[in-house]
TORVOBA-541366 format. One record per residue (C-alpha): residue in three letters; x, y, z. Coordinates in steps of 0.001 Angstrom, whole numbers, plus 500000, padded with zeros to 6 digits. Layout:
ALAXYZ/...
***
This chain:
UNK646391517114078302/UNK646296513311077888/UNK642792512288077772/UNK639988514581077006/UNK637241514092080490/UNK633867515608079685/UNK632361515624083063/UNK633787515614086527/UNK632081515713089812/UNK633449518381092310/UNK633115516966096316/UNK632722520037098807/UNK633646520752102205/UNK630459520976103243/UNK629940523444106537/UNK632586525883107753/UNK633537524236110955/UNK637025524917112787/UNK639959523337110973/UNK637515523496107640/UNK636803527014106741/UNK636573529229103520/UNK640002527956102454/UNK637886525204100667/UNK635122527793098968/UNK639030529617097661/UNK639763526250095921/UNK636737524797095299/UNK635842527909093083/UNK638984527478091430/UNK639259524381091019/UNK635616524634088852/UNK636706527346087065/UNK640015525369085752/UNK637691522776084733/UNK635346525520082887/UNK637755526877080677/UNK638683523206079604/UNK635379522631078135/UNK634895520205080897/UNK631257519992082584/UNK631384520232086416/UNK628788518951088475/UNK629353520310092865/UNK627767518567095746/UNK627872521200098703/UNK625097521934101090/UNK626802525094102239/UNK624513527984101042/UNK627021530426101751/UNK629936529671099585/UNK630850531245096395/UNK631372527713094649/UNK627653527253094955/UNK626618530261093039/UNK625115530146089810/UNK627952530271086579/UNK630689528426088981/UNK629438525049088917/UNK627323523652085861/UNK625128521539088060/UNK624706521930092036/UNK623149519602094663/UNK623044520991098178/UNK623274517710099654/UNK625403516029102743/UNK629353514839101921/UNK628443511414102243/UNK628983508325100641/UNK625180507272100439/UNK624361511034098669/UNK627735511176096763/UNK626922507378095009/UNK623431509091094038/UNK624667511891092048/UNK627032509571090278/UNK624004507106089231/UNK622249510538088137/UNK624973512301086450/UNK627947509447085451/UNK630753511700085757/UNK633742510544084288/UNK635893512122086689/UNK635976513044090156/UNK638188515411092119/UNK638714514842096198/UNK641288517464097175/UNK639267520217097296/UNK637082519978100012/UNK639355519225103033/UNK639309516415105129/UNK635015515879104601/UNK636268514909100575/UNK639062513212101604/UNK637354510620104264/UNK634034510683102088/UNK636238509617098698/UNK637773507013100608/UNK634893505179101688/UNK633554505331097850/UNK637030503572096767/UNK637252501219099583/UNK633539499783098934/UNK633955499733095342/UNK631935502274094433/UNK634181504253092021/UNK634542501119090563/UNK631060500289089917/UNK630446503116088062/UNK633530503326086757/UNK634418506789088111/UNK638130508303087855/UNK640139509402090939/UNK641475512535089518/UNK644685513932090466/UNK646169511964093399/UNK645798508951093324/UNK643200507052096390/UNK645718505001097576/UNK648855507435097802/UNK646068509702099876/UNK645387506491102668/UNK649322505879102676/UNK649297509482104072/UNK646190509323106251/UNK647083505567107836/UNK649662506376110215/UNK651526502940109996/UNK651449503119105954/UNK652985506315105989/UNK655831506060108374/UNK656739502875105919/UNK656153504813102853/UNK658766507023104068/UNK661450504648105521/UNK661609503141102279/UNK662681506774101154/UNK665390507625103741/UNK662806510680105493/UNK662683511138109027/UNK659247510456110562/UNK658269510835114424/UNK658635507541116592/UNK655139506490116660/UNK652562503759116902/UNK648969503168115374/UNK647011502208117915/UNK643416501234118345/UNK642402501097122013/UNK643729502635125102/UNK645665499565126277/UNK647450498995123477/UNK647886503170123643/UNK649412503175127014/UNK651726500182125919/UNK652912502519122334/UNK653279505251125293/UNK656001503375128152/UNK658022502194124481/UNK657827505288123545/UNK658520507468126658/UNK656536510633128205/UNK655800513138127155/UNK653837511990124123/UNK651583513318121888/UNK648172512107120689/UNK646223512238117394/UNK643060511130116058/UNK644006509477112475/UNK641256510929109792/UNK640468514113111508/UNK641064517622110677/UNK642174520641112555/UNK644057518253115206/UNK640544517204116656/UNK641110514506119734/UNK645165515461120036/UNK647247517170122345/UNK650228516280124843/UNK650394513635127810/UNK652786513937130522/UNK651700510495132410/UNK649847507730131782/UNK646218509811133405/UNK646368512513131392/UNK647303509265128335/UNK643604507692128922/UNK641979511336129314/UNK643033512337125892/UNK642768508615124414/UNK639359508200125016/UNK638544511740123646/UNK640491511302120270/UNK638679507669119630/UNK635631509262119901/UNK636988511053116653/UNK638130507961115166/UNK638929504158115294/UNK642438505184114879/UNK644898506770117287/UNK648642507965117041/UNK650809507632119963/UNK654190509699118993/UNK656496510729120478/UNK656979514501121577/UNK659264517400119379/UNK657242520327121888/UNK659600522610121541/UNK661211522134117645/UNK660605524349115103/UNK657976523940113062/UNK658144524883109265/UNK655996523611106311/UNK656731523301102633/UNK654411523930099760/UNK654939521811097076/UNK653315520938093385/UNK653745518098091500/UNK652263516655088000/UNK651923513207086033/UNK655016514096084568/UNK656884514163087771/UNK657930517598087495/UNK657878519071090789/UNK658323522757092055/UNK657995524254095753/UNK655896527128095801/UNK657260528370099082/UNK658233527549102902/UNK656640528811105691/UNK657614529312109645/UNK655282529098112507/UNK657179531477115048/UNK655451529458117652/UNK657612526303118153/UNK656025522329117323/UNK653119522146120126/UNK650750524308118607/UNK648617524287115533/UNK649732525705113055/UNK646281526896112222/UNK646368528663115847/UNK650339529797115104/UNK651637532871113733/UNK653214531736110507/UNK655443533543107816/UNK656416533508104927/UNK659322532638103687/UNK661014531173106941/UNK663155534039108084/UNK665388531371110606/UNK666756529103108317/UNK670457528185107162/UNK670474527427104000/UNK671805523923104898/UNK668589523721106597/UNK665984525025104014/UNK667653523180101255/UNK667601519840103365/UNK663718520230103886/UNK663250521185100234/UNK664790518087099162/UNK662917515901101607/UNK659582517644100612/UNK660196516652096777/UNK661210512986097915/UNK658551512746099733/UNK655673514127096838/UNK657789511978094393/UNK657535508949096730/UNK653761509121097198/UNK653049509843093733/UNK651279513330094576/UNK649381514619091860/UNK648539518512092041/UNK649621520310095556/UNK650718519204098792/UNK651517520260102522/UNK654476518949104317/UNK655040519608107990/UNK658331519271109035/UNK659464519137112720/UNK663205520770113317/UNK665465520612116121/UNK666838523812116202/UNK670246522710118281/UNK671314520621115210/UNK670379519197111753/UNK667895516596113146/UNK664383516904111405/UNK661139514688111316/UNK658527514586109376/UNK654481515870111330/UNK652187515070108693/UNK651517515121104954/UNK648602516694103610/UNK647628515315099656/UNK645240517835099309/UNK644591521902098905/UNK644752522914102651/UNK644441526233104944/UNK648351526872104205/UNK647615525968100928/UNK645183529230100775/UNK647949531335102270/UNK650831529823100338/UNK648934530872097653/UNK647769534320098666/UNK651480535098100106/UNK653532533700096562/UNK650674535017093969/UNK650419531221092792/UNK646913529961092137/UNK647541526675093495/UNK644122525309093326/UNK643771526180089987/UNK646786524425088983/UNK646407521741090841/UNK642709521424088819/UNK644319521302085680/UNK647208518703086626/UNK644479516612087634/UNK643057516510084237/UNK645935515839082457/UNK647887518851082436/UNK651957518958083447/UNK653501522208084928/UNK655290523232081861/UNK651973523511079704/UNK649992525217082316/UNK651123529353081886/UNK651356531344084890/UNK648317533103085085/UNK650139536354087069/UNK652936537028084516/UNK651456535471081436/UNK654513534975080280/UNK656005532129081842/UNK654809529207083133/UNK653361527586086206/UNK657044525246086097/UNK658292528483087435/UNK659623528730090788/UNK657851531823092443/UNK660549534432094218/UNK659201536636096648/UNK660654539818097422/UNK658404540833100586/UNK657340539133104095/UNK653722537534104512/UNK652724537564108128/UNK649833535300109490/UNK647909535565112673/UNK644892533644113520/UNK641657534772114721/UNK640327533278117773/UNK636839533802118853/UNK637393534871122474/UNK635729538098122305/UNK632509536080121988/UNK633579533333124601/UNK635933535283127531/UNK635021532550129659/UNK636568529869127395/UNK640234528240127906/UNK642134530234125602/UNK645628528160126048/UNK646877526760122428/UNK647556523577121957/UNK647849520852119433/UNK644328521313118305/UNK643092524265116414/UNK640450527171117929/UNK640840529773115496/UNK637695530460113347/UNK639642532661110681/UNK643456534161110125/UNK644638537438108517/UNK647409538204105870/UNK649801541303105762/UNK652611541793103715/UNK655189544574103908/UNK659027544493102909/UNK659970544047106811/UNK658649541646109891/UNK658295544619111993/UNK655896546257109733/UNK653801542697108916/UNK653524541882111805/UNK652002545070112868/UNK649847544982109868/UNK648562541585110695/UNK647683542950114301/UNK645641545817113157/UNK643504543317110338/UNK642742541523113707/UNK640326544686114392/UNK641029544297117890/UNK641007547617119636/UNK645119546917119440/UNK646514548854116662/UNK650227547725117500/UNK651441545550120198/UNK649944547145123605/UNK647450545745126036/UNK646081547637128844/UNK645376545171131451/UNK648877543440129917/UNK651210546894130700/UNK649735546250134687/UNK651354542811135002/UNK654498542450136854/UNK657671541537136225/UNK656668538185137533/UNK653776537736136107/UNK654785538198133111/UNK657603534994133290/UNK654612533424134181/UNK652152533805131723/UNK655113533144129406/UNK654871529648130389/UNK651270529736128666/UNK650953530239125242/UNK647704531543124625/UNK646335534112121656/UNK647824536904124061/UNK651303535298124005/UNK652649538302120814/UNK651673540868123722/UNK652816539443126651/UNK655953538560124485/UNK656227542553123551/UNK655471543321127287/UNK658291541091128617/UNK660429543183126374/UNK659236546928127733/UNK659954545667131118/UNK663216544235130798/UNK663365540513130233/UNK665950539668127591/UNK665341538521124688/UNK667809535047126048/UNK665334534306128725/UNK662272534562126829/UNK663691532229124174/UNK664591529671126794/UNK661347529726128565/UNK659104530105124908/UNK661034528436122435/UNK660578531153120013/UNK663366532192117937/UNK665965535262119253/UNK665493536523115405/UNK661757536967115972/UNK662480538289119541/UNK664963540583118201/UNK662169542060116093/UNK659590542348118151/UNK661912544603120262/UNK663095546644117142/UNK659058547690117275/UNK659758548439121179/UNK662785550492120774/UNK660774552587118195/UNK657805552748121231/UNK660881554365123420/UNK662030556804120514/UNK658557557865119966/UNK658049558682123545/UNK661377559976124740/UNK662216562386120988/UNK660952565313119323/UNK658781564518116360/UNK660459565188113075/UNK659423563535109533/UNK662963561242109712/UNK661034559789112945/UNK657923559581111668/UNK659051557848108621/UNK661048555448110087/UNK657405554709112571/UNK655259554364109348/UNK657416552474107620/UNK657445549992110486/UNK653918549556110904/UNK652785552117113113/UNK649961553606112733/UNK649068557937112986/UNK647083556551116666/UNK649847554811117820/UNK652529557621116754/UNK649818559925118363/UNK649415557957121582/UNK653437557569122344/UNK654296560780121197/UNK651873562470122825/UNK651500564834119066/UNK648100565054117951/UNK646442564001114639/UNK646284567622112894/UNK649730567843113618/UNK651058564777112626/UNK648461565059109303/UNK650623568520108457/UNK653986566684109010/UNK652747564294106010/UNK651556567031103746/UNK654846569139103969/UNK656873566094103115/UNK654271564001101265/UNK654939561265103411/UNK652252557906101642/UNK652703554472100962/UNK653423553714097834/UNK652367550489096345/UNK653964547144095165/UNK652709544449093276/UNK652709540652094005/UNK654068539127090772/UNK655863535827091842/UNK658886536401090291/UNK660843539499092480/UNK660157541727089840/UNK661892539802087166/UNK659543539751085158/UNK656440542196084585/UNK653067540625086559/UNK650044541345084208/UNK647665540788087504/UNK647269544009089538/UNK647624542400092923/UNK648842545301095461/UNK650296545566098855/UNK651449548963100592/UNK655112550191101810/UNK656522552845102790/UNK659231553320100077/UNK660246555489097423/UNK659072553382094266/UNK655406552939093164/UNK654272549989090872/UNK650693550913090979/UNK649231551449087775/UNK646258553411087801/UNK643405553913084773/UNK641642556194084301/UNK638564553790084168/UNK635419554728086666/UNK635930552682089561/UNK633982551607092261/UNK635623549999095451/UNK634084547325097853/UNK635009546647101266/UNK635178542894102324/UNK634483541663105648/UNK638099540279107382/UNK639141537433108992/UNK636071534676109509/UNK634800535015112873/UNK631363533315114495/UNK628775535645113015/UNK630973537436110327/UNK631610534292107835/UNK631959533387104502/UNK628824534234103713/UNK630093538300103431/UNK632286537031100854/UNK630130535556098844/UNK628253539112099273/UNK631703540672098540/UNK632523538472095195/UNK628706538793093755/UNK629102542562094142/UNK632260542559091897/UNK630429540501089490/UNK627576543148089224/UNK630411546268089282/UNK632028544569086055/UNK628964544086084556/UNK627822547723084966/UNK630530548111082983/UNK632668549649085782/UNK636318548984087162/UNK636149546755090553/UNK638385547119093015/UNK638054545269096250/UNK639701545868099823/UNK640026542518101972/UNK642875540762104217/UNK641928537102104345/UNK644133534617102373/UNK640719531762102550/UNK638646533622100322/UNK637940534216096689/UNK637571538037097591/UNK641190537935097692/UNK641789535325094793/UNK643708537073091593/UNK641661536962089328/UNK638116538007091030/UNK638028541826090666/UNK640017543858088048/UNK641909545276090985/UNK642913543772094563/UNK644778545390097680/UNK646130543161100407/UNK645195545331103289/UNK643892545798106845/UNK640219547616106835/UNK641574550209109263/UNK640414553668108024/UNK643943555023107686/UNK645116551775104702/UNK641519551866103576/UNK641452555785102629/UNK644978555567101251/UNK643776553536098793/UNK640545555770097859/UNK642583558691097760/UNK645039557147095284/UNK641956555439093635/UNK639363558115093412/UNK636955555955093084/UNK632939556994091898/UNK632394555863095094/UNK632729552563097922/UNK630063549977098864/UNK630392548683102344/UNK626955547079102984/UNK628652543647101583/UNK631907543685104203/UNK629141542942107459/UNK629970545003110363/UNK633753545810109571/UNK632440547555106445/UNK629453549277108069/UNK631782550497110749/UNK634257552115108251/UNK631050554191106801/UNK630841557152109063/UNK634532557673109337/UNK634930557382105826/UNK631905560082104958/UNK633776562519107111/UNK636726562116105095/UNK634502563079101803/UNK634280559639100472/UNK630445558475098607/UNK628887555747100040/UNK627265554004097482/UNK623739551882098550/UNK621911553079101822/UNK623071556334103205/UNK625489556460106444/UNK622536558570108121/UNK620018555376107247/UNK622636552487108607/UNK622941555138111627/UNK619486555405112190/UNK618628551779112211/UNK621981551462114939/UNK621295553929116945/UNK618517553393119697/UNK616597556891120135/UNK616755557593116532/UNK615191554053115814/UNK612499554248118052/UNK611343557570117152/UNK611392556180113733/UNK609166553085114643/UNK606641555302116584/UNK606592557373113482/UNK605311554609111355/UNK603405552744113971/UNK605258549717114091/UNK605459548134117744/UNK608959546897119241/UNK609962545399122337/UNK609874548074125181/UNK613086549089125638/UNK615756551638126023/UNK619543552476125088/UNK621592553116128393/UNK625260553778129540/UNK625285553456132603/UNK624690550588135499/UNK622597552968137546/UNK620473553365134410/UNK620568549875133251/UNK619480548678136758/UNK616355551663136434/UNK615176550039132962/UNK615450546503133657/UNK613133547345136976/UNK610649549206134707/UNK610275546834131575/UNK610416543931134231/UNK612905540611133788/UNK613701538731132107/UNK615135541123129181/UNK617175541148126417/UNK620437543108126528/UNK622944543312124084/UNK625838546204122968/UNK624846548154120102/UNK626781548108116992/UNK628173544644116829/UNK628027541567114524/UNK627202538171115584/UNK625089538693118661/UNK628376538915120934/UNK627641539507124385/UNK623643539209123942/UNK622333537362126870/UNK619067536827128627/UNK618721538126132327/UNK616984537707135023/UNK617802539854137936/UNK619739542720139356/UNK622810541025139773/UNK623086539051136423/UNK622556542657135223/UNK625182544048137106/UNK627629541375136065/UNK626612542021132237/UNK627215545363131810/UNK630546545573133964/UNK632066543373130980/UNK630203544785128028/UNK630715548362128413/UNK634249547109127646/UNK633573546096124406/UNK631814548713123011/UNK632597552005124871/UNK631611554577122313/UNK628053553375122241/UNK625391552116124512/UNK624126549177125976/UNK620548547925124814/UNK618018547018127105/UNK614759545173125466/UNK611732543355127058/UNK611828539883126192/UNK609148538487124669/UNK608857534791124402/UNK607613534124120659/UNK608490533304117519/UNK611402534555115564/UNK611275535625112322/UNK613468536945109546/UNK612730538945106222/UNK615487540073103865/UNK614336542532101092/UNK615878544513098500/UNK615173547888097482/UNK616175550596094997/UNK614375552969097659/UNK611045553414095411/UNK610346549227094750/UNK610985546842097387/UNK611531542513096487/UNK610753540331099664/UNK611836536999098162/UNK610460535229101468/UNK610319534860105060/UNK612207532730107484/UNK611047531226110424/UNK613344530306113454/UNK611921526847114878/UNK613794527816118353/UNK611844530577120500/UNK613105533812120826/UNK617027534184122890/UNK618389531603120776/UNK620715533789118101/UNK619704533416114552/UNK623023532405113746/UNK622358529498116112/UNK618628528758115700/UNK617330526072113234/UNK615160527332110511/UNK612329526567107562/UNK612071528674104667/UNK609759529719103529/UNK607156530010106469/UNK605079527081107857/UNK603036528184110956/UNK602683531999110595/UNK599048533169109778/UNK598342535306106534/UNK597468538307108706/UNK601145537819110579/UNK602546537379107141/UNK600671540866105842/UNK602042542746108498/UNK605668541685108256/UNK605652542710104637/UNK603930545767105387/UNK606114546293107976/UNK609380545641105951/UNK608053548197102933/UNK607706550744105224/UNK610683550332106806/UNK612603549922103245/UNK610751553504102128/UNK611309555022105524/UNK615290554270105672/UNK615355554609102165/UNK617175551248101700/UNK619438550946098652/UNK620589547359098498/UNK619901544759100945/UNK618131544847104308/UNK617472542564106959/UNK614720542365109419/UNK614593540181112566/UNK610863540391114129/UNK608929538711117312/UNK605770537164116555/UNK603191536358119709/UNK599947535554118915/UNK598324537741115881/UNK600771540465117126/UNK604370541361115358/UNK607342543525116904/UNK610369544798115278/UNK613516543371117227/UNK616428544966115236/UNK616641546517111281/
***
């Protein structure tokens, strides 16, 4: 290290919003922790309460205050950091650290742009800059044109020629772009994307290129390394954040991935990079002609699964080569033997697949485009595509466990070539379904774009379908179906064998995954970090103690209502395992979080939270027991199935969490102790929906039981609405019932407690400023209480303790109650 920097101030990402999720807790929290074990004081501004960088030993100093440049100047008069770091909290650091440099506020207080350097991060943002930058260089770039207003955008688009694409310059998660065909659909999409920013890109169109994207790292010294490639298997057109990407590219000649590696390292070199970068690369697929998307100076989303899918902690590195560190003096904190100058070699395929949030919004336009509607992704890895891929589906936690649809195996022939035209977050199905019914694998490529090696696959999976259904079961078949990703209910399902059967199959012939670890190097050297993935192969690298253990379940992918917030619950529960002096193991499948970082629990597995991967893992484990009260309603799903498998449950009992779920038992429970609720009943069926409504009288409250998020609660107010609702919820939820509640229009208000089931902490109560029917999730809030009077307030805690003792709570609880008047009801436990 050069120069010894006492303090540095750490800018956040603020929110989770789409395009800006927990990728930037995953860095942030690294990034501080680099800086921690340099002796270096940190100091975070970050007004998200959920994130794991704003916990207590991350940070040495917090403010929960907006990313902006008025707050930001404030700290630095308070604190005088030395230093200052801007690539860790996405595009919100970025345009915030800009504005400090450009009014001369850095300079003022004569505060250091660690790592990057201000101006080589505005020659990437500033369209016009850039696409000079690189000329001088020799790299393709798009045909394109900075523009300001729409005239001078529909002159950039008649130079240019249609179709075009648009972009908002500044913006994140391709907010304000998308394609124009004609000049209308031009001042549409113009007018939206300078409503994002005062500067537009006109470009010109590579719909239908492949899209790949190059991790790269480089320090002061200008030594520079690629961590790895990746491939969207959707073609250029749609987000990458909405494609499904892997890793390595699987496509490539190496004339190909050696011509983008070598334009990736010009282009770091060129811009003077400091720490890691993104580069998306545009490729025509018919030839050797490639262009240059975009340039991202900073940790990003595919920076989190670069990461994740190589076993590099790129944030941390990138921490400590913005202190002063170069690559060769950094070690490699997976093999601790060599060092982060080291190329990592993987030996395995990473599959990606976003997660949209249509199950909440099945009204919404679910076509893909150029800008991103994913709320989270999911990670698998497996030593074959076939078996990712079908990995990745299952983390979804759909009700798809491989690649079948119902209401997709009805369409026709022709509607399939149809909705092939569309791609949409069905398109993987409707791709497989094309397949069962015939289409070749020439005519989808033509009409998708996707690549005939990815089609190829995908009907490998298909061809196993047909041997499943048409063969006698034998443990050569059934291998050959694990091994590519099917699951016992899909095996079951196609071959028509049940469970019990196939379950004695796998005893005879002690057919289990083994285990492999992710060590960044193929095995070439030995990894010190016990980073696991499963396989169906011969050879096990898991090394088990004989330690007591204690597993936790995390949450999957980030979806609205299931956030980062269960990670933070997930990481502060391996904290308190290790300090109990136990072994921590933790379960989780999303690359944006520090659940899944290396070097959080003694002990992670890369896996879908599907009972089958998640017992395979206690049963090699044998753990004292799991916790699944931190993994929100994945976890608390997984806790019945897993009790009748003979696994502990560690915290509140599965007959508690059941009893606050399920409707009857609840009630009975409430009339017990004498605590009013809502009228209201549990029904499954419209005849008896219709009957309930009528007798509580409208409006009222329904929602499905057992779900996170409020999906599918709604307010009604007559038969028909009624009608309507339950037609589409029973679909989501049809192994329990819908609830009907009266709606009362007061307050909302929300208690958490903890209990050890004989002493119960309330460290406050919320109150919801919004009436009741606006979603907690959604409603604004004061803590603690303003308006409530003390005898409200002594009921709700005498409520909550009785509830605590009476479900004897071990852990956490949450209460949501109604307040009208002097008079308090119990909405849901």
């Amino acid at each position: 290290m050069k120069n010894k920097i006492n303090k540095v101030l750490v800018i956040g990402s603020g929110a989770l919003k789409i395009g800006e999720a927990g990728e930037f807790d995953y860095s942030g929290a690294q990034a501080l922790k680099a800086l921690k074990e340099e002796g270096i004081t940190t100091v975070l501004i970050n007004p998200n309460i959920a994130t794991v960088q704003t916990s207590e030993k991350i940070a040495d100093k917090i403010y929960f205050l907006p990313v902006s440049p008025y707050f930001v100047e404030q700290v630095i008069i308070k604190d005088k950091p030395e230093g200052i770091l801007l690539a860790f909290g996405g595009q919100t650091a970025l345009n915030c650290g800009i504005e400090l440099y450009k009014t001369g506020v850095l300079e003022k207080y004569n505060v250091k742009v660690l790592g990057t350097p201000v101006q080589s991060i505005i020659d990437t943002e500033d369209r016009e800059l850039f696409i000079k930058k690189l000329d001088e260089i020799n790299v393709n770039t798009i045909k394109s044109h900075a523009v300001n207003n729409i005239e001078d955008a529909k002159i950039a688009a008649k130079n240019l020629g249609y179709p075009i694409i648009i972009r908002a310059g500044f913006a994140l998660g391709g907010q304000g772009s998308g394609f124009c065909n004609n000049e209308h659909e031009l001042i549409n999409l113009s007018s939206k994307a300078l409503s994002y920013s005062k500067q537009i890109l006109v470009e010109k169109s590579l719909k239908g290129w492949k899209e790949i994207e190059y991790e790269v790292m480089r320090d002061s010294n200008d030594t520079c390394i690629v961590i790895c490639n990746m491939e969207n298997i959707d073609p250029v057109g749609i987000h990458t954040g909405d494609s499904i990407v892997v890793v390595p590219s699987q496509t490539l000649r190496d004339e190909e991935y050696q011509m983008l590696r070598s334009s990736s390292i010009k282009i770091i070199k060129a811009l003077k990079i400091e720490g890691g970068c993104n580069v998306q690369f545009g490729l025509n697929p018919e030839s050797l002609e490639y262009c240059v998307i975009e340039v991202n100076p900073r940790v990003s989303r595919s920076s989190a699964l670069a990461s994740k899918a190589a076993g590099y902690p790129i944030a941390k590195i990138a921490a400590k080569i913005a202190v002063g560190f170069n690559l060769h003096e950094i070690p490699n904190y997976v093999t601790r033997k060599t060092k982060a100058s080291f190329e990592p070699s993987l030996d395995y395929i990473v599959v990606k697949i976003p997660k949209w949030p249509y199950d909440k919004f099945s009204y919404a336009n679910r076509t893909l485009g150029t800008q991103m509607k994913a709320t989270g992704e999911v990670m698998a890895i497996d030593r074959t595509f076939e078996s990712s891929l079908l990995k990745a589906v299952i983390s979804l936690e759909g009700n798809e466990t491989g690649l079948r649809k119902p209401h997709i195996t009805m369409l026709s022939k022709d509607d399939l070539l149809k909705r092939l035209q569309i791609c949409d977050d069905e398109r993987i199905f409707i791709v497989a379904e094309a397949l069962r019914k015939g289409i070749s694998v020439n005519r989808i490529n033509t009409i998708t774009r996707i690549d005939k090696w990815f089609l190829n696959k995908i009907n490998n999976i298909i061809a196993m379908e047909n041997r499943l259904q048409t063969e006698s079961m034998s443990i050569e078949l059934l291998k050959k179906a694990e091994s590519m990703g099917f699951t016992d209910y899909d095996v079951r399902d196609l071959s028509k064998e049940s469970l019990a059967k196939l379950d004695t199959l796998r005893r005879a012939h002690n057919l289990y995954s083994v285990y492999k670890m992710v060590d960044t190097c193929a095995a070439e050297f030995e990894s010190a970090t016990p980073y696991y993935y499963s396989t169906f192969e011969d050879e096990d690298e898991n090394i088990i103690s004989k330690n007591e253990k204690v597993i936790v379940i995390g949450s999957g992918p980030i979806r609205i209502g299931q956030g980062i917030e269960f990670d933070y619950c997930s990481v502060h529960a391996v904290w308190a395992i290790q300090k109990a002096g136990y072994e921590s193991i933790i379960i989780n499948n999303n690359p944006e979080t520090v659940s899944t970082d290396f070097d959080t629990a003694d002990k992670l597995y890369f896996e879908p939270l599907f009972i089958d991967d998640v017992f395979n893992v206690i049963r090699k484990e044998m753990p004292k027991g799991v916790i699944v009260q931190f993994g929100g309603q994945t976890a608390i799903n997984l806790a019945p199935k897993l009790l009748t498998r003979g696994v502990q449950i560690l915290g509140t009992s599965v007959e508690s969490i059941d009893m606050a779920e399920d409707r009857e038992l609840f009630e009975k429970l409430l009339t017990e102790l004498k605590i009013p609720q809502p009228r209201g009943a549990a029904v499954t069926t419209l005849r008896d929906a219709i009957k309930t409504a009528n007798e509580i009288g409208y409006p009222v409250l329904v929602r499905p039981s057992y779900v996170i998020g409020g999906r599918a609660m709604q307010i009604v107010y007559s038969d028909n609405e009624l009608t309507k609702y339950v037609k589409e919820a029973v679909a989501l939820s049809n192994d329990h019932p819908i609830l009907i509640d009266q709606y009362i229009n007061g307050k909302e208000v929300e208690v958490d407690a903890i209990s050890d089931r004989e002493d119960i902490l309330i460290p406050g109560i919320m109150e919801h400023i919004e009436r009741t029917g606006v979603h907690s999730g959604d409603s604004f809030c004061v803590y603690p209480t303003q308006t409530l009077s003390q005898d409200v307030i002594d009921k709700i805690i005498c409520y909550t303790k009785k509830l605590a003792k009476a479900l004897q709570v071990i852990g956490l609880m949450n209460i949501q109650y109604v307040v009208k008047g002097e008079d308090v009801f119990v909405i849901e436990v």
